[in-house]
Structure formats: structure tokens, C-alpha cells
C-alpha positions as CSV (number, residue, x, y, z in Angstrom):
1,X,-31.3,6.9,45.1
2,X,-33.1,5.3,42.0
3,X,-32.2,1.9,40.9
4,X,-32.7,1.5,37.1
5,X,-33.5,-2.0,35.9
6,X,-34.1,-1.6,32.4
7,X,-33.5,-4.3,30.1
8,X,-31.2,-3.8,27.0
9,X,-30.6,-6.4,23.7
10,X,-27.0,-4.9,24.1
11,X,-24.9,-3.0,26.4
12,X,-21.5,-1.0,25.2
13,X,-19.2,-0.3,27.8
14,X,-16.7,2.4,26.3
15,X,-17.6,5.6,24.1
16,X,-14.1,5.7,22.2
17,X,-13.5,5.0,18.8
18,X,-14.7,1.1,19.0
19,X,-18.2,1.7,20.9
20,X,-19.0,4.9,18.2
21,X,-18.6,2.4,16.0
22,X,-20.1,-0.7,17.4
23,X,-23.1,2.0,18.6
24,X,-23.4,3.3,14.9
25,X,-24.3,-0.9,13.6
26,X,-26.3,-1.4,16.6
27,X,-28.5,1.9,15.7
28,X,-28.0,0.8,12.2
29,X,-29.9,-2.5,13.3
30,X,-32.7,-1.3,15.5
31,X,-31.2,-3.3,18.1
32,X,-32.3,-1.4,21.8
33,X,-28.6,-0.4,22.9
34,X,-27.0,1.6,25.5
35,X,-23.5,2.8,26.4
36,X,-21.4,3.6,29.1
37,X,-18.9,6.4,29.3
38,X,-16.7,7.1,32.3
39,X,-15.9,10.7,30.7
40,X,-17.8,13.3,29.7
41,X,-17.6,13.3,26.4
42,X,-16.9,10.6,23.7
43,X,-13.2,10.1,22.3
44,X,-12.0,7.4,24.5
45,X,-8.2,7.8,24.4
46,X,-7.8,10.9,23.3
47,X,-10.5,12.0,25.5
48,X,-7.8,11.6,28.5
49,X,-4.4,11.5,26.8
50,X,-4.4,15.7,26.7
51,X,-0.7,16.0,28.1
52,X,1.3,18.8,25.8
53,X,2.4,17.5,22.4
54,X,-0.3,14.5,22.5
55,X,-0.9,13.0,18.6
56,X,-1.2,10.2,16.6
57,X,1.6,8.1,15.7
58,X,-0.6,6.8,12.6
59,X,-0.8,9.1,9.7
60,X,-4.2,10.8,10.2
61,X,-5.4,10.0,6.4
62,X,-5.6,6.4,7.7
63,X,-6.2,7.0,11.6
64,X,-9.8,7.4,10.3
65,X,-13.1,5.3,9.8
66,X,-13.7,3.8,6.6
67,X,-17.1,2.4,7.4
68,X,-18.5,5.2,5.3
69,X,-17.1,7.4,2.0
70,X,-19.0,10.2,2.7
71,X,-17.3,10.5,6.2
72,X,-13.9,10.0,4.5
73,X,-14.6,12.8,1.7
74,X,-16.2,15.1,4.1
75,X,-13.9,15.2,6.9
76,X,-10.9,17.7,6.6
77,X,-7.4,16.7,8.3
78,X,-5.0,19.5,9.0
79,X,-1.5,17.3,9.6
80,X,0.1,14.5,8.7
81,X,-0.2,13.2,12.1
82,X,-3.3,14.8,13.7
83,X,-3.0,16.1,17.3
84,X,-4.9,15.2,20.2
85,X,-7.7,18.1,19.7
86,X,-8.0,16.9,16.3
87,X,-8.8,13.4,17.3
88,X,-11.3,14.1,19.6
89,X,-13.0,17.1,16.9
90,X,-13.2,14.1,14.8
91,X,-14.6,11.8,17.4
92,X,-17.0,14.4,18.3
93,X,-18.1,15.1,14.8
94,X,-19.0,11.5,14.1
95,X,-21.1,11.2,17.4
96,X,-22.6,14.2,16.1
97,X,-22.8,13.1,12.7
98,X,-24.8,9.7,13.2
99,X,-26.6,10.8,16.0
100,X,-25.0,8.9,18.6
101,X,-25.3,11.1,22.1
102,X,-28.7,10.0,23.0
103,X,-27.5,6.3,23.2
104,X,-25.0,7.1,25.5
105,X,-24.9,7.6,29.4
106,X,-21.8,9.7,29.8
107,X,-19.9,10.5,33.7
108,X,-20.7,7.1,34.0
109,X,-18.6,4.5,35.9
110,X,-19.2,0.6,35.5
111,X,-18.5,-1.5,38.6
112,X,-19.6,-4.6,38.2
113,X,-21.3,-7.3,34.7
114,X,-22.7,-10.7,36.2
115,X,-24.1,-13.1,34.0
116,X,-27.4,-14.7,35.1
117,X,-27.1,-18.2,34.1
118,X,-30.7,-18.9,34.9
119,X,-32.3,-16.2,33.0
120,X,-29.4,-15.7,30.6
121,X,-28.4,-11.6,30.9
122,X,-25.7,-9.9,31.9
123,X,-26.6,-7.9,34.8
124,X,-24.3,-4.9,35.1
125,X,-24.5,-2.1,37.6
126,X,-23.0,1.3,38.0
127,X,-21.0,3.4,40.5
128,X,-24.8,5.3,41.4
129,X,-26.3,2.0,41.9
130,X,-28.1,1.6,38.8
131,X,-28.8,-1.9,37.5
132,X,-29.0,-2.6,34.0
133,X,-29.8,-6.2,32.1
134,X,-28.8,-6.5,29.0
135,X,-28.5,-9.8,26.2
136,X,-25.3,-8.7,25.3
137,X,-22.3,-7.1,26.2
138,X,-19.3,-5.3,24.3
139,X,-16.4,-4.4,26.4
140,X,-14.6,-1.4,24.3
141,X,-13.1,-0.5,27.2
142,X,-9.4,0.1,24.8
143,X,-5.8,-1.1,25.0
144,X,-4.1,1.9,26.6
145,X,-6.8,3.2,28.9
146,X,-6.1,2.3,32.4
147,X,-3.1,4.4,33.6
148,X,-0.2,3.1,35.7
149,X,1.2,4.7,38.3
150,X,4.3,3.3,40.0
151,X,4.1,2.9,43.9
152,X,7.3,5.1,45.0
153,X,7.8,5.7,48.3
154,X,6.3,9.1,49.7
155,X,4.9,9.6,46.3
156,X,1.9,11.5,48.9
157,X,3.9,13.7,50.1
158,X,4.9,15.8,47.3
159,X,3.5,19.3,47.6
160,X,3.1,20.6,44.2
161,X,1.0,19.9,41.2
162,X,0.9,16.0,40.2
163,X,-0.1,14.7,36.8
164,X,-0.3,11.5,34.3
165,X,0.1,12.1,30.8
166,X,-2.6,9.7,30.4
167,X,-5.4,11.4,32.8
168,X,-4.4,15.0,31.8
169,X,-6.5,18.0,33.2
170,X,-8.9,19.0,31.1
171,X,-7.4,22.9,31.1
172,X,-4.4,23.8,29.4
173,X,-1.5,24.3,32.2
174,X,1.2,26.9,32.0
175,X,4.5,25.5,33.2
176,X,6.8,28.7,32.2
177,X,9.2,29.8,34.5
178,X,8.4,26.3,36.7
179,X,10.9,23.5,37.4
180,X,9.3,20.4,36.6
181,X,9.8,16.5,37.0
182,X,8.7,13.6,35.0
183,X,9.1,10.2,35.1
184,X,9.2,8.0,32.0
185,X,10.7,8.2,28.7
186,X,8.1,6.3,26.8
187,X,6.0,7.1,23.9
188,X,4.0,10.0,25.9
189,X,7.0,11.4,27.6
190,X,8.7,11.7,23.9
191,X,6.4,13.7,22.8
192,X,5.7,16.1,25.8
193,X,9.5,16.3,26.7
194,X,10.1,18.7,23.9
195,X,7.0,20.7,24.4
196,X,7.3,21.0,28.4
197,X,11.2,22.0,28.0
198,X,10.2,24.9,25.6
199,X,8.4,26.1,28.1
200,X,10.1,25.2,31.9
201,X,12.6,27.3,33.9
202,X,14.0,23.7,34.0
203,X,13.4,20.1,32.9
204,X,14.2,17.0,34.4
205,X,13.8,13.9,33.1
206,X,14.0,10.3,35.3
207,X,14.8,7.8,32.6
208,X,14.6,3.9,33.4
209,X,15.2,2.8,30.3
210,X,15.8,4.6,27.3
211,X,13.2,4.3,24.1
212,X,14.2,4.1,20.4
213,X,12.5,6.8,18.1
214,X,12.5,8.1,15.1
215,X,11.4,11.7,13.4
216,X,7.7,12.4,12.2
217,X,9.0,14.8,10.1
218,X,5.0,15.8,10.2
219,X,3.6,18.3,7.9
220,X,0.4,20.6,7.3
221,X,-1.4,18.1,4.7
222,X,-1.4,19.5,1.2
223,X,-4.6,20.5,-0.6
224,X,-3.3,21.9,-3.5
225,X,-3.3,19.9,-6.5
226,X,0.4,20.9,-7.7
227,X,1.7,20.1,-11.1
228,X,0.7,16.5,-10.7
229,X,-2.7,15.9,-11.5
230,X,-4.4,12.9,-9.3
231,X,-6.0,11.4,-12.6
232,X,-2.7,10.7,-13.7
233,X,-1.1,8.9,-11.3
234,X,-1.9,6.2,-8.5
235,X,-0.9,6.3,-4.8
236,X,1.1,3.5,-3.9
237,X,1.0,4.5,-0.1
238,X,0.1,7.1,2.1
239,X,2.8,9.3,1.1
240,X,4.3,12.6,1.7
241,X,4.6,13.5,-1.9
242,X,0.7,12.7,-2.2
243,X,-1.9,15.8,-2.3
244,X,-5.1,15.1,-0.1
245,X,-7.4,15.3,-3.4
246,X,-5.3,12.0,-4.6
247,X,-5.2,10.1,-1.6
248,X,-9.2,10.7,-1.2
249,X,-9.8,9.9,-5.1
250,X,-7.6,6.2,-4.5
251,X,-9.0,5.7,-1.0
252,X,-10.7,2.7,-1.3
253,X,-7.3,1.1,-3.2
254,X,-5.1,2.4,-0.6
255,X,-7.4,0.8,2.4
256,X,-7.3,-2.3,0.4
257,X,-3.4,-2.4,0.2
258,X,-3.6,-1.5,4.1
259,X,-5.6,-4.2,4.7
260,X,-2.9,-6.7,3.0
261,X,-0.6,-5.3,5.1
262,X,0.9,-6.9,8.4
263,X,0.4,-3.6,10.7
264,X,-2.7,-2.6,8.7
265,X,-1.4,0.5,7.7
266,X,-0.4,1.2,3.7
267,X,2.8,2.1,3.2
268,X,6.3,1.0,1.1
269,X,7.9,-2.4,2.6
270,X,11.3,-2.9,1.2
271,X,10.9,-6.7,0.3
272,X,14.7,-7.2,0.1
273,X,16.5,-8.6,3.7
274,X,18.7,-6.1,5.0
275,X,21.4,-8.7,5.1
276,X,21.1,-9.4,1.3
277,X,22.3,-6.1,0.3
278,X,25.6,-4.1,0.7
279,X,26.5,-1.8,4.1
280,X,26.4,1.1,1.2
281,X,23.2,0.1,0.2
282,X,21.3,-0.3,3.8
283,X,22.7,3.0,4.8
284,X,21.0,4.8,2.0
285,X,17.5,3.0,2.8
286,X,17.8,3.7,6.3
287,X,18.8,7.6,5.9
288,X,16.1,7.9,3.4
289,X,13.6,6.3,5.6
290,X,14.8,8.6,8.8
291,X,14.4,11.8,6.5
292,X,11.0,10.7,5.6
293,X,9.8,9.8,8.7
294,X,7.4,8.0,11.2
295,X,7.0,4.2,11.6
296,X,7.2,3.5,8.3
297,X,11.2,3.3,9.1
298,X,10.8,-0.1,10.1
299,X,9.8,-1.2,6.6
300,X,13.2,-0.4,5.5
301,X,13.7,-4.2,5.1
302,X,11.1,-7.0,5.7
303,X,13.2,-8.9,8.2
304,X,14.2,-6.4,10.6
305,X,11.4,-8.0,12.9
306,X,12.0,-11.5,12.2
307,X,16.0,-12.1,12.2
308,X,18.0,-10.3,15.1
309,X,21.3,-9.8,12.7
310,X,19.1,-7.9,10.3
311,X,17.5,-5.8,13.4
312,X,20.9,-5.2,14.8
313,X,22.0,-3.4,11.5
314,X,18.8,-1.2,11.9
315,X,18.7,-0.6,16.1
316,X,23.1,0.6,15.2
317,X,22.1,3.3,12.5
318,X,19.8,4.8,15.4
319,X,22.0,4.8,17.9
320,X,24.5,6.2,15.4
321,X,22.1,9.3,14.8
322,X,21.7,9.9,18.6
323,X,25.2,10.1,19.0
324,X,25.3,12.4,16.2
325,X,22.2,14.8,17.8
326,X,22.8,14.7,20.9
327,X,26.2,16.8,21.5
328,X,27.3,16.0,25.1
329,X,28.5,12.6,24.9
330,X,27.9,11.8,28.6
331,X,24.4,12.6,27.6
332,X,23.8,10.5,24.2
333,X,25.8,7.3,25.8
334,X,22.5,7.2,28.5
335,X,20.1,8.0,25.6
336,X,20.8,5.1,23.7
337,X,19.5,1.8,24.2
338,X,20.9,-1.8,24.1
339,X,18.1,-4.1,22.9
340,X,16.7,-4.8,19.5
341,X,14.5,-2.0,17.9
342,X,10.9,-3.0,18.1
343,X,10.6,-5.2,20.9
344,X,9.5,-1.6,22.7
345,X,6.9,0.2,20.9
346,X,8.9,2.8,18.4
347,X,8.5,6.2,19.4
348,X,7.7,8.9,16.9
349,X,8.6,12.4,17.6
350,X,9.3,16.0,17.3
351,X,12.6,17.0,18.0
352,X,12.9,14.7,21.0
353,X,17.0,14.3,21.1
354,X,17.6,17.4,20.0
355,X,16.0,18.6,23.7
356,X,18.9,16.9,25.3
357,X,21.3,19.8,24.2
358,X,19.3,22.8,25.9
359,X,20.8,23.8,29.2
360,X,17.2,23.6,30.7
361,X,16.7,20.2,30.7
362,X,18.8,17.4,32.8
363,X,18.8,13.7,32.1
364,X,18.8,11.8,35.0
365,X,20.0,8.3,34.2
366,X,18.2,5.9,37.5
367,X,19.8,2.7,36.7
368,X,23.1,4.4,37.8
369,X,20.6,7.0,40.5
370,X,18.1,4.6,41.4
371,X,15.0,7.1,43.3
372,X,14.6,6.5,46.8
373,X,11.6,8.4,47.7
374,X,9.4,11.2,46.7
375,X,9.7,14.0,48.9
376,X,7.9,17.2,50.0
377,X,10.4,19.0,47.1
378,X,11.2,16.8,44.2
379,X,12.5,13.5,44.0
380,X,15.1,12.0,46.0
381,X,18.0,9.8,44.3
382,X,20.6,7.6,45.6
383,X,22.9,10.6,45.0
384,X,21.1,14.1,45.6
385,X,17.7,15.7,45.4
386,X,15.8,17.2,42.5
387,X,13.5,19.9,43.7
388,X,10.5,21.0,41.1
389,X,7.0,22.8,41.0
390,X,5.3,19.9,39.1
391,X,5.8,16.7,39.3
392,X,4.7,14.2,35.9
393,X,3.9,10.8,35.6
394,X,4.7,9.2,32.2
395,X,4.6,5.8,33.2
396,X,2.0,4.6,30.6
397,X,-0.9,1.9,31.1
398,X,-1.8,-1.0,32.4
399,X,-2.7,-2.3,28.9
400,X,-4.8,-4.5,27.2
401,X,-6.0,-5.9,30.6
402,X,-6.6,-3.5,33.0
403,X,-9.4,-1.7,32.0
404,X,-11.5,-5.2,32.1
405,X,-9.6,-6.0,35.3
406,X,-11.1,-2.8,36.8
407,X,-14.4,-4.1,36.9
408,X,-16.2,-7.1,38.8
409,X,-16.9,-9.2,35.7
410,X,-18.5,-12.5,36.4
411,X,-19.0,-15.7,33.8
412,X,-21.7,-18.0,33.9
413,X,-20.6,-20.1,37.3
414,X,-19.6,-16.6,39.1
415,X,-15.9,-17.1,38.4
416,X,-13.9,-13.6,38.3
417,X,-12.6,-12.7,35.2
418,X,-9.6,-11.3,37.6
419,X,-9.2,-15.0,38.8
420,X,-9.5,-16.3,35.6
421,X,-6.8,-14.6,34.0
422,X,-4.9,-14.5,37.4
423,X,-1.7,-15.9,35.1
424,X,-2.4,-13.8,32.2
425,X,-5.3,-13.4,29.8
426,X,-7.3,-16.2,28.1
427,X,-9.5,-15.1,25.1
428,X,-10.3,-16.9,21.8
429,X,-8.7,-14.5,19.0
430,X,-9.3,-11.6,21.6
431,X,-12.9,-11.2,20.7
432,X,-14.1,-13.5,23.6
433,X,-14.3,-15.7,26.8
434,X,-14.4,-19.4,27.7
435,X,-17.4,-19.3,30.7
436,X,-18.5,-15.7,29.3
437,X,-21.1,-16.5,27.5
438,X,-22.6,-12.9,25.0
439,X,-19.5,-11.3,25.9
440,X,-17.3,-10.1,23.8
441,X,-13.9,-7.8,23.8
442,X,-12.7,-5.5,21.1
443,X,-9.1,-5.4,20.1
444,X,-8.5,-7.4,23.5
445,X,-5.4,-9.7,24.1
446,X,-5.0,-12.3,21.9
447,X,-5.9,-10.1,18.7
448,X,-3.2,-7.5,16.3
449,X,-4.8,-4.7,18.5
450,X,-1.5,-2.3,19.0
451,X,0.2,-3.9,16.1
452,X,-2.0,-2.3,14.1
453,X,-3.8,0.8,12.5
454,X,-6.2,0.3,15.6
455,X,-9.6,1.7,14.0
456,X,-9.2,-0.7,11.1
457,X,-8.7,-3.6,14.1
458,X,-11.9,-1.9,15.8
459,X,-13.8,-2.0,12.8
460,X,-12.7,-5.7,12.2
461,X,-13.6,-6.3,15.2
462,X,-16.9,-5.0,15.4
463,X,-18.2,-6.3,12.2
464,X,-17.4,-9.6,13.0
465,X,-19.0,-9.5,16.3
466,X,-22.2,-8.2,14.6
467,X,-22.5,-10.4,11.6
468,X,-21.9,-13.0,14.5
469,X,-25.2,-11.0,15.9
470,X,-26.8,-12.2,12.6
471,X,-25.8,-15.9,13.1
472,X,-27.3,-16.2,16.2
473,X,-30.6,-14.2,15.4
474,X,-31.0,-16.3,12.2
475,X,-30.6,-20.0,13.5
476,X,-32.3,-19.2,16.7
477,X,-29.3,-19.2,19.0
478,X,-29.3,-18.0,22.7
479,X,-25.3,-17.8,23.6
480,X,-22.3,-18.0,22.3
481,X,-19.1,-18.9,23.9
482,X,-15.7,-19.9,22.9
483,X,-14.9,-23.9,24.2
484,X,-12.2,-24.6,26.9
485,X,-10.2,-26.2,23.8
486,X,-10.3,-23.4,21.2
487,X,-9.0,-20.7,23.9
488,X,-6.7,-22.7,25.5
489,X,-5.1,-23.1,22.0
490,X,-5.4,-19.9,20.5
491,X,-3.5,-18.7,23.9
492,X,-0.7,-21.2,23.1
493,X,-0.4,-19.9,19.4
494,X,-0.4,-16.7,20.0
495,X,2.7,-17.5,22.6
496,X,4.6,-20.1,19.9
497,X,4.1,-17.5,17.3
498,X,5.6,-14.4,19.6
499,X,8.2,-16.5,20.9
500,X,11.0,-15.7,18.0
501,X,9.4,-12.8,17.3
502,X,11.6,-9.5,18.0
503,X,8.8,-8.0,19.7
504,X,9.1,-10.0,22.5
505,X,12.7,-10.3,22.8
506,X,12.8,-7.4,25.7
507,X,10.8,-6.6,28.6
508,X,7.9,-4.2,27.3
509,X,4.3,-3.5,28.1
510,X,3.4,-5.9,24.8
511,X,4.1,-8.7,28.2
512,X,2.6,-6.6,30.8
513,X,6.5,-6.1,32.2
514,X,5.9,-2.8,33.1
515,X,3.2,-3.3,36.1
516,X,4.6,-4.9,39.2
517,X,2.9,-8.0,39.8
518,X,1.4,-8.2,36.5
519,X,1.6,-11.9,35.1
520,X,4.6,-12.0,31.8
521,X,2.8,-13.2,29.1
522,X,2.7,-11.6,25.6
523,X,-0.6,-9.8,25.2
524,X,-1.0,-9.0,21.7
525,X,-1.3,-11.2,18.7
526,X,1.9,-10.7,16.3
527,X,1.0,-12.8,13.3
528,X,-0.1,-9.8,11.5
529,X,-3.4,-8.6,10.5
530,X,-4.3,-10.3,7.1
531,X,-3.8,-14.1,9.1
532,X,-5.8,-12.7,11.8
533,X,-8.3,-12.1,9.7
534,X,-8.5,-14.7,7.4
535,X,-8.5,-16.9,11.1
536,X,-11.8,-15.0,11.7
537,X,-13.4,-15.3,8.4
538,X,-12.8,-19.3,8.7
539,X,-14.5,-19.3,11.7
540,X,-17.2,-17.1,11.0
541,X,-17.4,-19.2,7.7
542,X,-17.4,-22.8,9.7
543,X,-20.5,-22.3,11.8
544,X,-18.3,-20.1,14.4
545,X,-16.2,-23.4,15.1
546,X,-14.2,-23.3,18.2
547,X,-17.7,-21.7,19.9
548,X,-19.9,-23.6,22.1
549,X,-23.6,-22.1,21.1
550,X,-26.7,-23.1,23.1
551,X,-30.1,-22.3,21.8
């Protein structure tokens, strides 16, 4: 076998939406890049993440780069919320676009990135073999890319077909007239449930814990101009009542407002408290919300993540309307949960309660039927057996760290990165490493990330990290690293500032609660996107204080 040993100014590990982009400035920069794709083709996420009902939980009129205006006026969105086909077209048609493929080494499996303290490179190597050295080194390896799977007893043994919702085959699979299993009743499960139970001779669902959600209420976009005129009036938000011709003639305004915005996304934030106004009052903004749909429901009132009296009046209208869909109350008591709504990531969905009342599909409730083992047939319970066809993991990701975890990275005095973080991550704003010197991580832990609109966090991200490029070209600097001092407080803000937060208030993947053996501590950054940045800028601004650079 050939060993490679050429030598790169920068190395990209990760062809999803963060190393297109990051690929796109390099190019853009004549700097001699290369990336590194596990899959076949680019798209990252929704490369994998083909289980039945897969899309965006971002309205796709923002889920979209804004690095360029012709690429927002040219490119045509069919929904609301795009599916998972029409993510990866539009993946696929910006790689094609800029002229990206040649740059990148696809079915291709990083193993291992040492850093050479002698002759200052990153040496990385392949699954083949292949060595590579490189300057640089981006890790847009994602959030939600490396998939969990639960160890359950005699989970080998199982004789039928076995999937994950997020490695999904790459050919569509017919499950009519099948009885199938699936575990989970997180954001993928929500959205597949429905789908699968159209479908199935029978449905049944192992539920842990059960997830808030709320409607999409998604829609074919409309082109059509209408009566109202775009001239005449300007979008306050990405809105339902909003034609595609007027959000793409107030783009740039809306991505602004986004921007201002804690979650990065534009859209109408009730600035009253929801304990300010009357019960009358709250119940019409939270029924108007729920009709309108998606994430934007928790905007209803600006506290309902802050102060757990104002989220309580929030997580009781929910519950209310799954007692009111679901008709079996047996049934609804199991679906509805008992913590505040947000800690868990809100679900968005198509009919997902409304499943509950087909005769098809059984809820199987395993706090009170705890599984005991996978068997040859189904799934064994501490009160009966479930025998199925298929069998479905929906048991999510190791997030934000297990994708880096996955590979043999090694700083400048050959510590593990896996030791390093053995008690939970350490990053400086999430972008990079104390004793990783020219490494740096996009939307990692430590930075808005999942709280966000994630490509406008990519493209933060990734501009940053180049104009940092600049820095260092400019004033004849070799490597750049964050100090001991800098990461070991940005860790301890990011903790202080979750603390009272209402996102961490439950056990979630946001603290790496859902992996056993995974270090509790809370991953992402929750002071919002607009601090975050303005952090960044200061830094960036400072000299890239809080970085130890050596020339």
C-alpha cells in the first residue's frame, strides 16, 4: 500500500456544511488545502441522518449560507422546513457550485492528527495508511455526528434488520405490512414515528423519557406575489404570511435581525414576561404560537428560559394539548413529561401525538417495563416480549465530543485529547485548544453551536478562524494557541452562566447525560449568539488576547 506524505498549508477534516464553507475561503485564498470525508459524498449530517421523515427544524429560508447573494437568490426552497433530500441537493449544489470536489478526498476515514513540536505540523494519517502533514488543521467534524448506541444486553442477537436513524441506509426501506421496534422518543424518533406507523403492520415505541414538541405546521413555500406587494411592506421575521420574493428582497435586513438575535434565528420575541400578563392573555399567545408553529413557540415570552415559574406556565399549556390529542388517557399520562420545557432540545413535528391514537402503534412506557434483553424476536421487558421484523435505534449522538473523541488527536507534548478532556471538554470559546497549537474546532463545546441557526454559527466560526489566518500571515506568526488561563476560564463561564439557566436544569445530551460514562458537564455555550460574538470580535480586536502565539 502507498503511503502519501504530502504536505498541506491546511487540512479540513469534515465535508458538511462547516468544511464547504471553510474549503470555499481557503480556495478563495490560494491557500493549498485538502479535506477529509468519511462518506461518499459531501452533506455532513444530512448525508447520514436519511431515516423516514428526516428535516430541518430551522425554517429553510434561514437554514442556508449567506456568504454569498447570488447563492441566496439563485437557490429555490420548496418547504418551510426543507427535508433531508433537500439539504443534501443543496449541499451538493454548492460543492458543485464553487468547485469544491477536487479538494476533497471522500470514503475517507481519519485515524489519528499528531502535532510535530519539532518541525511544527500536524501529521495526520488515514484508515489506508496514508500520511498527510499539514500547517493547519480544522476539525468540522459536527455536533450530532457520532451516533450512540446503547449497550443492551443480547442486542447481537436480534435476527432481523437493525438501524440508527442517524446512520440510515442509503436505500429507501419498505416497512409495510412489518412489525417494527424503536427505541427513543427524541428529536429523530418524533419525526420518523409518524412516518414508520403509516406504513407498519404494527409500531412499537420504547419510551425512556418522554420529549416536549410542538407542530411545524410546515408548508409548500409561496412564490406567488398575492395581493401584497413586497415593495410595500418590510418582513419583520421569517414568517408564514411572507411570499419568497419578499423574504429574498429583505434578506440582508432579516439576517441582520437574526444575527441580534439569542438563537441566531429571526423571528417575533414577545418582550413581555409571561408572569406580567393575565392567565387570559398567555393563553392567547401560547395558542397562537402553537397554531403557527415550530420553535418559534418558545418566544412566546422572553423569560420562559430564564425564570422556572414563567417556564412552568409554558411546559402546562403543552401538556394540556397532549392530553387534549392524545384520546386514551392511559396513553397521554406516559406522553407527557415532568421537567421544564427546554432543558431537552424542543422537538418539532408532524402529527407526532396524534400517532398515539392509531391502533397500530403501542407505547411502551420502560420506566414502569424496564428492557431486559434483546432477543432473537424483539425486545424483552420486565413484563412480556415484543416481537418485530426491524428493530430502530433512535438513541441520538454522542454530541459535540465524540466525533473528536473518535480520533487519536495529539497536542504538542503527545497528550490525548481523550485524556485531556477525560472530565469533560476544555476549549477557549469552542474554536480551540490549550497544548493544540494550529488547531482549531468549529461550533465545538464551549461555543452557541446547537443553540443556534448552526450555519450562521459555522460561518462565524469560520471567518473568524480565517481572518485569524490573516493575523498570523501578516505579523509573521508560526502558532497560535489558547493559554492554560484563558480556557480554564472560559470553561468556568460557560458553566456559571448555564448554571440557572433552564437548559440545564434536566438531564439532556446539552451535558452529555445521555452516554453512559460520559463526563456531566454542560457542552454548549448558552449566553446567546450576539455576546458570543462580540467576545470573539474583542479578542480578534485585542491581538487574539487569551492566545499564546509563537513566531
Amino acid at each position: 500500500m502507498s503511503k502519501e506524505n504530502t504536505k498541506y498549508d491546511l487540512i479540513i477534516i469534515g465535508a458538511g456544511f462547516a468544511g464547504l464553507y471553510a474549503l470555499y475561503k481557503a480556495i478563495k485564498r490560494n491557500i493549498k488545502v485538502c479535506v477529509f470525508e468519511k462518506g461518499s459524498d459531501v452533506g455532513g449530517t444530512w448525508y447520514w441522518n436519511r431515516y423516514p421523515g428526516a428535516r430541518c427544524d430551522v425554517e429553510s429560508m434561514q437554514y442556508s449560507y449567506q456568504f454569498s447573494k447570488k447563492l441566496e437568490q439563485e437557490w429555490v426552497w420548496t418547504e418551510q422546513y426543507a427535508t433531508q433530500p433537500e439539504i443534501l441537493k443543496y449541499a451538493k449544489h454548492v460543492a458543485k457550485r464553487y468547485n469544491l470536489k477536487p479538494y476533497i478526498k471522500f470514503n475517507n476515514i481519519i485515524t489519528s492528527s499528531h502535532f510535530d513540536k519539532k518541525s511544527r505540523v500536524w501529521n495526520i494519517k488515514n484508515r489506508k495508511g496514508e500520511q498527510f502533514k499539514t500547517r493547519f488543521c480544522i476539525m468540522a467534524t459536527g455536533c450530532l455526528s457520532s451516533i450512540y448506541t446503547p449497550l443492551i444486553k443480547g442486542a447481537s442477537s436480534f435476527k432481523g434488520d437493525i438501524f440508527h436513524t442517524g446512520n440510515w441506509p442509503h436505500k429507501k426501506i419498505n416497512f409495510s405490512n412489518k412489525k417494527v421496534g424503536i427505541i427513543g422518543t427524541g428529536s429523530s424518533a418524533i419525526q420518523s414515528i409518524p412516518v414508520i406507523a403509516d406504513k407498519a403492520k404494527h409500531l412499537y415505541v420504547f419510551q425512556r423519557t418522554p420529549h416536549y414538541t410542538v407542530p411545524a405546521r410546515n408548508r409548500s413555500l409561496i412564490y406567488e406575489n398575492g395581493d401584497n406587494s413586497f415593495e410595500k411592506r418590510e418582513a419583520q421575521g421569517f414568517d408564514v404570511d411572507l411570499t419568497v420574493k419578499e423574504i429574498k428582497a429583505d434578506y440582508s435586513n432579516l439576517r441582520k435581525k437574526a444575527k441580534n438575535m439569542f438563537s441566531a434565528m429571526a423571528f417575533d420575541l414577545n418582550k413581555k414576561s409571561a408572569l406580567e400578563v393575565s392567565k387570559l392573555e398567555r393563553k392567547v399567545e401560547y395558542e397562537s404560537r402553537w397554531e403557527k408553529g415550530g420553535v418559534p413557540f418558545i418566544g412566546a415570552f422572553i423569560d420562559l428560559n430564564t425564570n422556572r415559574e414563567a417556564n412552568d406556565t409554558a411546559a402546562e399549556f403543552v401538556r394540556n394539548k397532549i392530553k387534549q390529542t392524545v384520546k386514551d388517557p392511559q396513553i397521554a399520562k406516559k406522553l407527557v413529561p415532568n421537567y421544564t420545557i427546554g432543558c431537552k432540545r424542543l422537538a418539532v413535528d408532524t402529527n407526532y401525538y396524534e400517532t398515539y391514537n392509531k391502533s397500530n402503534v403501542t407505547l411502551v412506557d420502560l420506566k414502569d417495563n424496564p428492557i431486559k434483553k434483546i432477543t432473537t424476536k424483539g425486545i424483552q421487558t420486565t413484563q412480556k416480549e415484543y416481537s418485530f421484523d426491524s428493530l430502530i435505534y433512535a438513541t441520538g449522538f454522542d454530541a459535540m465530543t465524540g466525533a473528536l473523541m473518535n480520533i487519536d488527536i495529539r497536542g504538542s507534548n503527545g497528550i490525548k485529547l481523550s485524556k485531556k478532556w477525560a472530565n469533560g471538554p476544555k476549549t477557549f470559546l469552542g474554536l480551540a485548544i490549550q497544548g493544540f497549537p494550529n488547531l482549531f474546532t468549529i461550533t465545538g463545546p464551549g461555543s452557541p453551536s446547537v443553540f443556534t441557526n448552526m450555519i450562521t454559527s459555522i460561518e462565524q466560526h469560520v471567518d473568524w478562524i480565517f481572518d485569524c489566518f490573516d493575523y498570523l500571515d501578516t505579523n509573521g506568526i508560526e502558532l497560535i494557541e489558547p493559554s492554560q488561563e484563558s480556557e480554564r476560564d472560559w470553561v468556568q463561564h460557560n458553566q456559571d452562566i448555564a448554571k440557572p439557566h433552564i437548559r440545564s436544569s434536566c438531564s439532556s445530551w446539552y451535558r452529555g447525560s445521555n452516554v453512559e460514562g460520559k463526563p456531566e458537564i454542560f457542552l454548549p455555550y448558552v449566553g446567546g449568539f450576539p455576546a458570543y460574538v462580540k467576545k470573539c470580535e474583542e479578542i480578534s480586536k485585542s491581538g487574539y488576547k487569551g492566545f499564546l502565539l509563537t513566531k
